[in-house]
C-alpha positions as CSV (number, residue, x, y, z in Angstrom):
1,X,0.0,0.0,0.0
2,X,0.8,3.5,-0.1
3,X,1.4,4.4,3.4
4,X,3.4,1.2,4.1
5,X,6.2,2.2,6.1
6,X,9.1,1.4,4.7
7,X,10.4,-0.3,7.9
8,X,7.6,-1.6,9.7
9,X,9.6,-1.9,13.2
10,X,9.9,1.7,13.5
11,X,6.2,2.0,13.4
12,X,6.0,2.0,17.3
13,X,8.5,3.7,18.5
14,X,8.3,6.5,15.6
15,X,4.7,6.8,17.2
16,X,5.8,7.1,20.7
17,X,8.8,9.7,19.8
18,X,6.1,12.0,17.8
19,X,3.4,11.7,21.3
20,X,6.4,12.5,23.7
21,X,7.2,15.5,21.0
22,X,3.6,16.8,21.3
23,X,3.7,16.5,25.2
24,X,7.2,18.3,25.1
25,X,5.7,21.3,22.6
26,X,2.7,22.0,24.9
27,X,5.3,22.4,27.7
28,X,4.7,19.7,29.7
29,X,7.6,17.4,31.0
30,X,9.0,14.8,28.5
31,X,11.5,12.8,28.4
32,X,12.6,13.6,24.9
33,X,16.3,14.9,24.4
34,X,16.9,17.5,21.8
35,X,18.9,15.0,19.3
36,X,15.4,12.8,19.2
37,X,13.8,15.5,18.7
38,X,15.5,16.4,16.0
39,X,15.7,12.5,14.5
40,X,11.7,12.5,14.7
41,X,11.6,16.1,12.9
42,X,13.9,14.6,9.9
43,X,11.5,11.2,10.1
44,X,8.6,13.4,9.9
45,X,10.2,15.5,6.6
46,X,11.3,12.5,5.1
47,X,7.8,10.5,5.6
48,X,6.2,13.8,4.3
49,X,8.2,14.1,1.2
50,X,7.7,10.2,0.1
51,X,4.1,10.8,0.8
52,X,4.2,13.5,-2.0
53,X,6.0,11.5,-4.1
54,X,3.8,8.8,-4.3
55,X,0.9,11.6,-4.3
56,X,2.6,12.9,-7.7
57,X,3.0,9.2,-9.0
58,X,-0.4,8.7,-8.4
59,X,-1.5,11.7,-10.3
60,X,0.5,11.1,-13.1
61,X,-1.4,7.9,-13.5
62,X,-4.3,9.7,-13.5
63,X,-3.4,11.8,-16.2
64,X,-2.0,9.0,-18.4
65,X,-5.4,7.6,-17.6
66,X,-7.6,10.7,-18.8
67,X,-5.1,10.8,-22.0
68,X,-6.2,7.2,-22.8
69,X,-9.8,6.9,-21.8
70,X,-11.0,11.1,-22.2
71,X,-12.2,11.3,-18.4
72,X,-11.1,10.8,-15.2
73,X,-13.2,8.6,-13.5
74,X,-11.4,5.5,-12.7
75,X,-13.4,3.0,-11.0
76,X,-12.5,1.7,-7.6
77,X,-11.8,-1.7,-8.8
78,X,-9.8,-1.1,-12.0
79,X,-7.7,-4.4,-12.6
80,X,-5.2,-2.8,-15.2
81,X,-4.0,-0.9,-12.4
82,X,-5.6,-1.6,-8.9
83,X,-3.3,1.0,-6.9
84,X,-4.9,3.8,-9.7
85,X,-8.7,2.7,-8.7
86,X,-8.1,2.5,-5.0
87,X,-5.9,6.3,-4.9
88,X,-8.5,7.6,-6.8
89,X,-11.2,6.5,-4.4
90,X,-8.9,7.9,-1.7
91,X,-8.8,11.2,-3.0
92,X,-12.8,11.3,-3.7
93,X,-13.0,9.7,0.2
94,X,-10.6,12.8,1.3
95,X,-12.1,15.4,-0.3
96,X,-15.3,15.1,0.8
97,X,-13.5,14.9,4.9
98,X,-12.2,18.3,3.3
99,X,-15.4,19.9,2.8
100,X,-16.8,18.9,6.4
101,X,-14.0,20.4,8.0
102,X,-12.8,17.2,9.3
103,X,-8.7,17.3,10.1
104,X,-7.9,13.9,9.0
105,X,-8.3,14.7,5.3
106,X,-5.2,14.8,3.5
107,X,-6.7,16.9,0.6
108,X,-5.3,20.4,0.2
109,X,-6.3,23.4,-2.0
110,X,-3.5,22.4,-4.2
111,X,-4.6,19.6,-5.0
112,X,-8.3,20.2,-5.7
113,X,-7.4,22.7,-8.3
114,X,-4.8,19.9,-10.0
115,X,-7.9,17.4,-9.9
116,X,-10.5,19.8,-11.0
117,X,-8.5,20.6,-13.9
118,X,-8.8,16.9,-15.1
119,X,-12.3,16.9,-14.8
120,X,-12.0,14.6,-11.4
């Protein structure tokens, strides 16, 4: 998947670094030491860049997609390219979090204007 971590046995302890961050940035005690918190900060970068690499990937397919077929409606299940079907479904899932206000969409205005201008 898209969000697999690329080393699953960090999973945990990348979680309990970025909680012990929050508790230390709302001034509470923590036991976090300045070179974790600067590990986790370059964790969090890199995870955020590979996340809009795969983003762009993904949109690229899309585009290939619209170029082949005229439109952008890819259907959930699409067996050419199963990844395509499911991101797109994502995106449709996220944006409508978006427009409720909800903060665990990932959609942006950036990235409502690139879809929109495909037709999505």
């Amino acid at each position: 998947p898209n969000n697999a971590p690329s080393n699953p046995s960090l999973v945990m302890p990348v979680e309990i670094e970025r909680h012990s961050r929050k508790i230390n940035q709302n001034g509470d005690s923590s036991i976090l030491i300045e070179n974790r918190i600067q590990f986790l900060n370059n964790v969090d970068v890199e995870s955020e860049g590979r996340r809009f690499k795969l983003w762009e990937g993904s949109y690229e397919e899309l585009m290939s997609f619209l170029r082949k077929f005229g439109h952008a409606r890819v259907p959930a299940k699409y067996p050419p390219n199963p990844s395509l079907g499911i991101w797109v479904s994502n995106q449709r899932q996220n944006y409508k979090r978006y427009l409720k206000g909800d903060p665990s969409s990932k959609m942006t205005e950036d990235r409502i204007l690139r879809l929109n201008k495909l037709g999505f």
